[in-house]
Each structure stands twice: as structure tokens, then as C-alpha cells.
ROSE-4610 file (N, C-alpha, C; in Angstrom, 1 decimal, always signed):
// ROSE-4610
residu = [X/X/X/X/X/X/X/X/X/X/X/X/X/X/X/X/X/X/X/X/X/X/X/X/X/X/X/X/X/X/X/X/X/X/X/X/X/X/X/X/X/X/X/X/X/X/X/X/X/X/X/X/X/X/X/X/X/X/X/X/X/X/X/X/X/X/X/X/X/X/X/X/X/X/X/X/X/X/X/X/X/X/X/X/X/X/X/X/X/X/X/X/X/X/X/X/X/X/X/X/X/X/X/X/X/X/X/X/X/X/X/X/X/X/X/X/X/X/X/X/X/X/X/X/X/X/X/X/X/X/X/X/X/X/X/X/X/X/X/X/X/X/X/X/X/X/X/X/X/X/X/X/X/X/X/X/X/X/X/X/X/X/X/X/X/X/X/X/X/X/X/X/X/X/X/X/X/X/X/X/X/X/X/X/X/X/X/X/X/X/X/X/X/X/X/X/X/X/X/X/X/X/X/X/X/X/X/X/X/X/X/X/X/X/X/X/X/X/X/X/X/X/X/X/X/X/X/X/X/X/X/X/X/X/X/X/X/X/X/X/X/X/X/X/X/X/X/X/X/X/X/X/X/X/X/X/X/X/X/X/X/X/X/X/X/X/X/X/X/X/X/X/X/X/X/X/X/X/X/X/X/X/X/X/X/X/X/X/X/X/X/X/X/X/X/X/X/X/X/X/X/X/X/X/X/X/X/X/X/X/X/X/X/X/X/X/X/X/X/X/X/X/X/X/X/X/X/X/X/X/X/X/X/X/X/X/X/X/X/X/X/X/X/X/X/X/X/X/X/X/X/X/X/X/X/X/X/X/X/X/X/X/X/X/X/X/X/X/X/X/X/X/X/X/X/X/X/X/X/X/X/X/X/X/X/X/X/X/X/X/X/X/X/X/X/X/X/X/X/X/X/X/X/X/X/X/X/X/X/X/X/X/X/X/X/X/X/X/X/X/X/X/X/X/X/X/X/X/X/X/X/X/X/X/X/X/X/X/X/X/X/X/X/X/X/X/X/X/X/X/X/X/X/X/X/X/X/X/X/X/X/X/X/X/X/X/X/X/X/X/X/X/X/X/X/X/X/X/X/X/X/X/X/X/X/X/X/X/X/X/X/X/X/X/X/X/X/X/X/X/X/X/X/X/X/X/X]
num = [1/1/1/2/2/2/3/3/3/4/4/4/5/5/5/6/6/6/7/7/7/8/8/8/9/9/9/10/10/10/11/11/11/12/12/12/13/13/13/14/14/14/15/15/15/16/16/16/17/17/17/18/18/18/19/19/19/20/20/20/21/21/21/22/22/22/23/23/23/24/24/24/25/25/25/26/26/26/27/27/27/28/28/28/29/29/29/30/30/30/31/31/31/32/32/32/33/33/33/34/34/34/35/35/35/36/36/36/37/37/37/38/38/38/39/39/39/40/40/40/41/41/41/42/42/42/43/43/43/44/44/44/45/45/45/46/46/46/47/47/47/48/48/48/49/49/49/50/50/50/51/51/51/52/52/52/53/53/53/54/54/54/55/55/55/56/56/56/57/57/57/58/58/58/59/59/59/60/60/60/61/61/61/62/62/62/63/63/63/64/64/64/65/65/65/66/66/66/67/67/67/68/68/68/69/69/69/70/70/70/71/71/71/72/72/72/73/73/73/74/74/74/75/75/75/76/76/76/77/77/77/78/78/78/79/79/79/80/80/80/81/81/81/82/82/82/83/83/83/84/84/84/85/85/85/86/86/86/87/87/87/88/88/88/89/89/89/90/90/90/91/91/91/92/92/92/93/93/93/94/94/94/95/95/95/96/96/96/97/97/97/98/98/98/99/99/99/100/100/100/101/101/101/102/102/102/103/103/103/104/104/104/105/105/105/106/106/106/107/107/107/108/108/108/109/109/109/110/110/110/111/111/111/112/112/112/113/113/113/114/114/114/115/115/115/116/116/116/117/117/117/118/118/118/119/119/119/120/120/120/121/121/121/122/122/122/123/123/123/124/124/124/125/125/125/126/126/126/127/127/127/128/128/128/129/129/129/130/130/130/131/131/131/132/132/132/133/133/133/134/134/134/135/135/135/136/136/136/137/137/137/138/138/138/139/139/139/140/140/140/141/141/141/142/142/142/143/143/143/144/144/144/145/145/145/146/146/146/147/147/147/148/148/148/149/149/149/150/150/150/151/151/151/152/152/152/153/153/153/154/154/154/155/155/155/156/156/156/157/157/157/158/158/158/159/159/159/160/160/160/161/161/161/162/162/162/163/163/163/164/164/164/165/165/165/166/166/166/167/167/167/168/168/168/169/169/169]
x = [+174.5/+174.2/+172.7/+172.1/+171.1/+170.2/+169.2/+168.1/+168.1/+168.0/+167.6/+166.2/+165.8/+164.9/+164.2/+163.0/+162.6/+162.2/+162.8/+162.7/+161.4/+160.7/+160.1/+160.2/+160.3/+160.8/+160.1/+160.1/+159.0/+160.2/+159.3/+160.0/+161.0/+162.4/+163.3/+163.6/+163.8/+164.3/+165.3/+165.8/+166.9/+165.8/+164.9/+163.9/+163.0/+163.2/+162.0/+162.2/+163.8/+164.4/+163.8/+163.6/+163.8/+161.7/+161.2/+159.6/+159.3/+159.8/+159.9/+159.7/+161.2/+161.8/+160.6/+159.8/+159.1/+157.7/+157.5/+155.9/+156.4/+157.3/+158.1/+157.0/+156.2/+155.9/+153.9/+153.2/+152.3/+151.2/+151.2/+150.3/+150.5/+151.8/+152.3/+151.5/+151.7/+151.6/+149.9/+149.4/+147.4/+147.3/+147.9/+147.4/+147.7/+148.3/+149.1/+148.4/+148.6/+147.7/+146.8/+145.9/+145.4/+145.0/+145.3/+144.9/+146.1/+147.3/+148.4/+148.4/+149.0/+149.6/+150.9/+150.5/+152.3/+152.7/+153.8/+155.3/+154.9/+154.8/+155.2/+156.1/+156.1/+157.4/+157.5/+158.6/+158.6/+157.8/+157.2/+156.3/+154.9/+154.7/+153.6/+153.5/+154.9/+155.3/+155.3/+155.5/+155.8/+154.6/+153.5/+151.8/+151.5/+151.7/+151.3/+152.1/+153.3/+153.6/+153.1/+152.8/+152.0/+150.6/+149.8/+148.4/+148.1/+149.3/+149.0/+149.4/+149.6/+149.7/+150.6/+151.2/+152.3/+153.0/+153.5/+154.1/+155.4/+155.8/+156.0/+157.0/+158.1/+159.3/+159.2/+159.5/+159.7/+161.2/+162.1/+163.6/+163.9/+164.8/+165.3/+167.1/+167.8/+169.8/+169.4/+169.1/+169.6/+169.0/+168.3/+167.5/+166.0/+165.4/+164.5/+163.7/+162.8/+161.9/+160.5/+160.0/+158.2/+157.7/+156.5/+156.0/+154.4/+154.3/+152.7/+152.4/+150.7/+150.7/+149.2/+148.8/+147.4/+146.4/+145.5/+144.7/+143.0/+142.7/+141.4/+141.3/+142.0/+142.1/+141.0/+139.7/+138.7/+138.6/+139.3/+139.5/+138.0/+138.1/+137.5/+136.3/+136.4/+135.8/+136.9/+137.4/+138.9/+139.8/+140.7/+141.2/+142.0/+141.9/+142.3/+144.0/+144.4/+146.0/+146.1/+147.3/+146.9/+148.5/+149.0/+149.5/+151.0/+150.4/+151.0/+151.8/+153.4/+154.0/+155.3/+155.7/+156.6/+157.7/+158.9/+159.7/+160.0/+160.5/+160.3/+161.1/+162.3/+163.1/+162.9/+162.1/+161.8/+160.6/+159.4/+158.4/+158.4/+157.4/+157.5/+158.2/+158.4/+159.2/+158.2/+157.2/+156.5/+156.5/+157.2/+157.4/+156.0/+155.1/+153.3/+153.4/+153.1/+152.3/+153.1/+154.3/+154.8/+154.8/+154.4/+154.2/+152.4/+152.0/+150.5/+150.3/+151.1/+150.7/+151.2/+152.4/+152.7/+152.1/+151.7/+150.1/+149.0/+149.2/+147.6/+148.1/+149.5/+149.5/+149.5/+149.6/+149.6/+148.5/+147.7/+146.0/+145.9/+145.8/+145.6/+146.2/+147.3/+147.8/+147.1/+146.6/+145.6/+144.4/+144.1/+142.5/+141.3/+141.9/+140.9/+140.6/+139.3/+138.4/+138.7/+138.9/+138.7/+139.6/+139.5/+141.4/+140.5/+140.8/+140.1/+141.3/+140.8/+141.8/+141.1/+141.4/+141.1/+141.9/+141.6/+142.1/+141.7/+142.4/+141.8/+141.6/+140.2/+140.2/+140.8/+141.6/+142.8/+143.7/+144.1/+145.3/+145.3/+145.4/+145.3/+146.1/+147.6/+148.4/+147.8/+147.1/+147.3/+146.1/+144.8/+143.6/+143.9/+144.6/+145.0/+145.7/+146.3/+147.2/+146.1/+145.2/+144.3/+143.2/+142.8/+142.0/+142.5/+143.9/+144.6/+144.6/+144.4/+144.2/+142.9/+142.2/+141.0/+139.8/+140.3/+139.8/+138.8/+137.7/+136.4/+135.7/+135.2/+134.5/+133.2/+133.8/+132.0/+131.6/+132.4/+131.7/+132.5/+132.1/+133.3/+132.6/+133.4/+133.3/+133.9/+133.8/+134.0/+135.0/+135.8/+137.3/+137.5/+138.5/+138.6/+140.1/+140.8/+142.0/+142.8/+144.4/+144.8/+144.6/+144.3/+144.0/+142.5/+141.7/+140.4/+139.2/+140.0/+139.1/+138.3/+137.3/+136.6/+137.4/+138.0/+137.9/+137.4/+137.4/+137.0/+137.6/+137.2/+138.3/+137.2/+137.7/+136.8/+137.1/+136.8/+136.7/+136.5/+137.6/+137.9/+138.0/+137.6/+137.9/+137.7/+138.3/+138.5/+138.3/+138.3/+137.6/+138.9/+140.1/+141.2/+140.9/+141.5/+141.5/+142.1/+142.0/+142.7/+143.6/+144.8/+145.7/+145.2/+144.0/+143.5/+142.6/+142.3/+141.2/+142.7/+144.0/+144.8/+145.4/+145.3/+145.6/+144.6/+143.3/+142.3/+142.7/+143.0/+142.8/+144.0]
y = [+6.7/+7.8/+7.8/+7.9/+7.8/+9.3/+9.4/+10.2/+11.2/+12.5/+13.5/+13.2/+13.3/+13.2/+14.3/+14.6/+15.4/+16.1/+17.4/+17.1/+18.9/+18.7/+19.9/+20.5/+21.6/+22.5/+24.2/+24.7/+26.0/+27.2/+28.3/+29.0/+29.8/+29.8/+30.8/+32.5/+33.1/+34.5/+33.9/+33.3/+32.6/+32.2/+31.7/+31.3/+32.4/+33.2/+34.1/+34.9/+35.3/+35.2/+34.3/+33.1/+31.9/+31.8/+32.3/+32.3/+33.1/+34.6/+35.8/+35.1/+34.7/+34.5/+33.3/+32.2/+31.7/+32.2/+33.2/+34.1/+35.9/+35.5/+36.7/+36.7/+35.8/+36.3/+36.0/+37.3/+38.0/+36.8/+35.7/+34.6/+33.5/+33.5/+32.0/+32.7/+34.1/+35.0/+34.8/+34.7/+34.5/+33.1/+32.3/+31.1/+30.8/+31.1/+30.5/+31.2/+32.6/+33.9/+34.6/+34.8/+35.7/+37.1/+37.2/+38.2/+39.4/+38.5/+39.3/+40.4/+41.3/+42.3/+42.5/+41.8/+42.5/+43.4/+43.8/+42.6/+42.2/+41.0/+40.6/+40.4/+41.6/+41.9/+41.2/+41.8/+41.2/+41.7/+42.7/+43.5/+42.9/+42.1/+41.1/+39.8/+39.5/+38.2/+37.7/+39.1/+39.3/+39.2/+39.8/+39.7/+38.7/+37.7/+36.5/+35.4/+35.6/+34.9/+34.8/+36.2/+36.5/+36.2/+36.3/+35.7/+34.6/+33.3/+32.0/+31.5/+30.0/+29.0/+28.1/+27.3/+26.0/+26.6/+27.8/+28.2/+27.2/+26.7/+25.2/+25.4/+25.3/+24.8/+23.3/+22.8/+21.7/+21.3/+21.0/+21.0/+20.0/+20.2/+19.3/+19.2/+18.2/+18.5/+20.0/+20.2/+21.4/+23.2/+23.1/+23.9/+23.9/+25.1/+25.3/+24.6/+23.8/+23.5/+23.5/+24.1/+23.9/+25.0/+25.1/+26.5/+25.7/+26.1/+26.0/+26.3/+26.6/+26.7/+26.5/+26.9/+26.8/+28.2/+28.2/+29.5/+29.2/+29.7/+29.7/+28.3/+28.1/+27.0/+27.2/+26.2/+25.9/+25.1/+24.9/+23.9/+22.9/+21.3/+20.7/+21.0/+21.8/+21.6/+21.7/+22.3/+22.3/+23.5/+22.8/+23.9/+23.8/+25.1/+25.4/+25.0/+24.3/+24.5/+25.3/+26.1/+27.2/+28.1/+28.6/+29.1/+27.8/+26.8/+25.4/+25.9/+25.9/+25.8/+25.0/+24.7/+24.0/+24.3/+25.1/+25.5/+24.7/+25.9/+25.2/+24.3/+24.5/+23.0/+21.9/+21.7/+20.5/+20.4/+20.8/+19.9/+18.9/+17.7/+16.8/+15.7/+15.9/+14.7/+13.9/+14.3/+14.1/+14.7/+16.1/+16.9/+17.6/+17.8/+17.9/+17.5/+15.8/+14.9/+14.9/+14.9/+15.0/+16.3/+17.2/+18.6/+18.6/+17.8/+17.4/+16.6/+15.7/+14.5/+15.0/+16.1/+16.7/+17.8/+18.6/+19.6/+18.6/+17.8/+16.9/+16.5/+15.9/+15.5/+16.5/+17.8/+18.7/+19.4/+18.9/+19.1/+17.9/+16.6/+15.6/+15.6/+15.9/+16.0/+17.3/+18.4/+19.1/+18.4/+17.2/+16.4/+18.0/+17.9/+18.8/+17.7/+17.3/+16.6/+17.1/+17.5/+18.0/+19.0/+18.7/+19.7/+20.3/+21.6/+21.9/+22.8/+23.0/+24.2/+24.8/+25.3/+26.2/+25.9/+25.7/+25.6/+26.3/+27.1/+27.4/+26.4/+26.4/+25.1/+24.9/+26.1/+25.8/+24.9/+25.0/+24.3/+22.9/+22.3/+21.1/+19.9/+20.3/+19.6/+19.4/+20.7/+20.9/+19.8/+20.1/+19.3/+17.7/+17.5/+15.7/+15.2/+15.8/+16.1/+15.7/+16.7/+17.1/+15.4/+15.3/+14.3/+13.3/+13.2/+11.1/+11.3/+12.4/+12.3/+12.2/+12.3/+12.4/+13.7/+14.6/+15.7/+16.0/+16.4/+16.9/+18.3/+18.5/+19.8/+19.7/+21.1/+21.3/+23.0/+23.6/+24.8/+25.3/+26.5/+26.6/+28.6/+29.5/+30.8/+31.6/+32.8/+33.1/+34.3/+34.0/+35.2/+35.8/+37.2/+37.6/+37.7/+37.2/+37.0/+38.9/+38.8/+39.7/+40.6/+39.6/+40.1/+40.5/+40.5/+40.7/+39.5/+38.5/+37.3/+36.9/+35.8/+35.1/+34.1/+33.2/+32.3/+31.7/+30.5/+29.6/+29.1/+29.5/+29.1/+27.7/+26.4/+25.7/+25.2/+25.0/+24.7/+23.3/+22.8/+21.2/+21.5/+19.7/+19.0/+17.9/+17.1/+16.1/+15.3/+14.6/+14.3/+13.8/+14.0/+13.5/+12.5/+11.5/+10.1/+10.9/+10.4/+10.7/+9.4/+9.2/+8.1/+7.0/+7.6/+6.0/+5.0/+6.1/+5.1/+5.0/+5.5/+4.9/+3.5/+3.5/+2.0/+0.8/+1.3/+0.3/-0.1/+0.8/+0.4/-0.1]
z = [+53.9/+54.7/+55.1/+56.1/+56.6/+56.3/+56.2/+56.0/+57.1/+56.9/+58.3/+58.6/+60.1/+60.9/+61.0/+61.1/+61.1/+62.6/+63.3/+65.0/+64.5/+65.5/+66.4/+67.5/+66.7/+68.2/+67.8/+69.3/+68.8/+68.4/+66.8/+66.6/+67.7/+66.9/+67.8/+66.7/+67.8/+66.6/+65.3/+65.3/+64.3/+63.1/+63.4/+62.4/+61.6/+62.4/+61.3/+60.0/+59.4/+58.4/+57.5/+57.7/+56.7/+56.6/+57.7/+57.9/+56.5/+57.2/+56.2/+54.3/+54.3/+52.8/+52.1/+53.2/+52.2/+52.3/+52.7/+52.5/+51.7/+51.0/+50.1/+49.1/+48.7/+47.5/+47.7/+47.4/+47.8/+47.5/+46.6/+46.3/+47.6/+47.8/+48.9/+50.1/+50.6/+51.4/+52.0/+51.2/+50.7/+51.1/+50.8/+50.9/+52.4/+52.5/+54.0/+55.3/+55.2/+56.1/+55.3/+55.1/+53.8/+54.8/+56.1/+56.9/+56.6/+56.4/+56.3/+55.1/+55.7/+54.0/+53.7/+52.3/+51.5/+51.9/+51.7/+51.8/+53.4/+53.7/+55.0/+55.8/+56.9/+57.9/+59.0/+59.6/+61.1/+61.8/+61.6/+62.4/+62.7/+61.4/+61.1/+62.0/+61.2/+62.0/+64.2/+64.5/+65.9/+65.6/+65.7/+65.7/+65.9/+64.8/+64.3/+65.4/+66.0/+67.1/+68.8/+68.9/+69.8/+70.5/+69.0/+68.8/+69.0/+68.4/+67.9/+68.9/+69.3/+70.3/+69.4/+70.6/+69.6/+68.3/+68.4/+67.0/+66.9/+65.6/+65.7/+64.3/+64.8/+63.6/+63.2/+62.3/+61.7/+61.2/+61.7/+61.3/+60.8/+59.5/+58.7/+58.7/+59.6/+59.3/+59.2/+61.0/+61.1/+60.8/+59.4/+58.8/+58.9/+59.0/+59.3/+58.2/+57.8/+56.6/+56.9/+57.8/+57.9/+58.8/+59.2/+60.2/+60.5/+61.4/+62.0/+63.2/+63.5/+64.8/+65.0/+66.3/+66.6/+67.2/+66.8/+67.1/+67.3/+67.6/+68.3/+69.0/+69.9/+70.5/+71.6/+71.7/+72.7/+73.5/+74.6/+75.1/+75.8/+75.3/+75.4/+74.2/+72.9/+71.6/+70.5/+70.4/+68.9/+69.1/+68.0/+68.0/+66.1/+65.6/+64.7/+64.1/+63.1/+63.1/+61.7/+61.8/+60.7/+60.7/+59.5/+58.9/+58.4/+58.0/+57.7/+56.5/+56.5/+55.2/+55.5/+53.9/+54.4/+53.2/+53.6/+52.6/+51.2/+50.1/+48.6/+48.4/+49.0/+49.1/+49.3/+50.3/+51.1/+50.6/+49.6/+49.7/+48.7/+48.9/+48.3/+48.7/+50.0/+50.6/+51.9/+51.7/+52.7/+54.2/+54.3/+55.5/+55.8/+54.7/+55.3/+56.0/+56.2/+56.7/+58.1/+58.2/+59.3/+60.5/+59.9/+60.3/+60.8/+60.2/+59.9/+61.5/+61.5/+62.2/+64.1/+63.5/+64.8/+65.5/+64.9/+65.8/+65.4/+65.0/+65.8/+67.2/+67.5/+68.6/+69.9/+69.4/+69.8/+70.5/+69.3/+70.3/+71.2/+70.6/+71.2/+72.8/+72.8/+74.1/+74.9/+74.4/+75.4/+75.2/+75.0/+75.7/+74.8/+72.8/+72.5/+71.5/+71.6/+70.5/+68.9/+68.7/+67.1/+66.7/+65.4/+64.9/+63.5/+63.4/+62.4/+61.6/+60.3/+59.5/+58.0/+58.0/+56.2/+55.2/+54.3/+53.2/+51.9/+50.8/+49.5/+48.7/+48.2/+47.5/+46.3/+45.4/+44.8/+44.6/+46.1/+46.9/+47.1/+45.9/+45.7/+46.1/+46.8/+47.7/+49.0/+49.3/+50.8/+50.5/+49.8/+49.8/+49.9/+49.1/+49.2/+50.7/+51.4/+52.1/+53.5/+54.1/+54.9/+54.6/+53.1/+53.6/+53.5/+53.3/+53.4/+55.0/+55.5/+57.2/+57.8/+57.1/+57.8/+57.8/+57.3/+57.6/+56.3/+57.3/+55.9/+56.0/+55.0/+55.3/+55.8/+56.6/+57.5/+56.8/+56.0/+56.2/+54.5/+53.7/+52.9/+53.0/+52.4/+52.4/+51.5/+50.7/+49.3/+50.0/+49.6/+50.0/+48.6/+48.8/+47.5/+47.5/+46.8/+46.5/+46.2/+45.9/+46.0/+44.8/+43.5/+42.0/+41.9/+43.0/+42.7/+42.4/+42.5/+41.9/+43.1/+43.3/+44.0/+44.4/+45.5/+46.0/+46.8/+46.7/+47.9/+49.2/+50.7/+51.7/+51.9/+52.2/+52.9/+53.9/+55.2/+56.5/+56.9/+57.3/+57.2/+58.9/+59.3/+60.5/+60.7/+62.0/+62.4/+63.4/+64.1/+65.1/+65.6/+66.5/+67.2/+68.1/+68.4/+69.5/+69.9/+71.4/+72.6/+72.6/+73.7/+73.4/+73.9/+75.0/+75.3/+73.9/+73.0/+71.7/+71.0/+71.0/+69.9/+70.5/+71.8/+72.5/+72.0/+72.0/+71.9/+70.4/+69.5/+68.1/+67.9]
């Protein structure tokens, strides 16, 4: 039996159900959007679709398994990818890096130099993850989490080839 493929395609209403259920719980919820407030609705979610650019399913045989999108997109300096998750089923199979590799091409194909994103520095998957690609920090800022505590957001980026430097190399 062959392996499912992983296809992209941009969120449909059928997907937000499954968006919802894996930002259920008020920690995953922080890490992913930290702008958002518990419980997170659709009321949120429509926001959050509206706002963002490339909102971006990741499909696995059929089921929804990943989310992302792009925001503060500058055309001809960067653009941000952000609200990256990828359901509890499916991680660990390497659907990051694939979700990862596809809003890069996402900028790349708008001719935007640089891909940038946040991370808590907690988040020690996502951290491994971001720099087996490339991505480093330029900035970091002290957030306060939902329990009151201090964290760390840090501010990673990239520098994207265009297809003509992926030809040369």
C-alpha cells in the first residue's frame, strides 16, 4: 500500500470544525495564535481568515492534517507565515516540514525575499524544525502567557531564492 501524499489546498468551510478541535485546548491555542481568546470560535476563526493571506490546508487521504497562512505580507521585503499547526494525529511524520516547504513556495512565487515567523522559545519541535530550514533569529520579545508566566516569542527569518537561484544551485 502506498503512502498518502500530502496535497494543498486553501481552507474550505468543511475545515474549520477540525481547525477549531485542534486549538481546543487554551495552551495549543497560545502557541499557535496567542492573540486569540479562549475558548476559540468561529467567530475568531472567520477573523483570523479574513485578516490572513494563503490560508492553507495541508491534506492527508483526504483529512484535514495541517493549517497555515501568511500575514503582514510586504511585498518586495517579507512576509510573515503564521498560525502553523499540524493535527495530533499526524505529527511526527514529517507534515511540518512539508507545510513548511509549501508557504515558502508561496512567498517565493510572489518574488518576496524573505519569510519570516515567531516562535515560543519553549517550542522546541517547532525550533528544530524552522532551523533544519534555515531560519534564524533577528529579534526575540517577552510575552506573558495564559498562567501569568513570562515567555519568550523569538522572531525568526529567512532569506527565500527566487526559482531563478534554485536553477543555478
Amino acid at each position: 500500500m502506498t503512502e498518502p501524499k500530502p496535497r494543498f489546498r486553501p481552507v474550505a468551510e468543511a475545515d474549520q470544525a477540525a481547525i477549531l478541535e485542534w486549538l481546543a485546548d487554551p495552551a495549543e491555542l497560545f502557541r499557535v495564535y496567542p492573540a486569540a481568546v479562549p475558548p476559540f470560535d468561529r467567530h475568531q476563526l472567520h477573523a483570523l481568515l479574513r485578516e490572513r493571506e494563503e490560508s492553507t490546508i495541508l491534506e492527508m487521504a483526504g483529512e484535514a492534517a495541517g493549517f497555515a497562512n501568511l500575514y503582514h505580507v510586504r511585498p518586495q521585503a517579507h512576509a510573515f507565515i503564521g498560525n502553523v499547526i499540524i493535527a495530533p494525529r499526524w505529527r511526527g511524520q514529517g507534515l511540518g516540514t512539508e507545510l513548511l516547504r509549501h508557504m515558502l513556495d508561496r512567498i517565493r512565487a510572489r518574488h518576496i525575499p524573505e519569510a519570516r515567523l515567531s516562535v515560543f522559545a519553549d517550542n522546541t519541535p517547532a525550533l528544530r524544525l524552522y532551523h533544519r530550514h534555515g531560519f534564524a533569529p533577528y529579534a526575540m520579545e517577552e510575552r506573558t502567557d495564559p498562567h501569568g508566566r513570562m515567555v519568550i516569542l523569538l522572531h525568526l527569518k529567512k532569506t527565500v531564492a527566487s526559482d531563478e537561484e534554485n536553477l543555478i544551485h
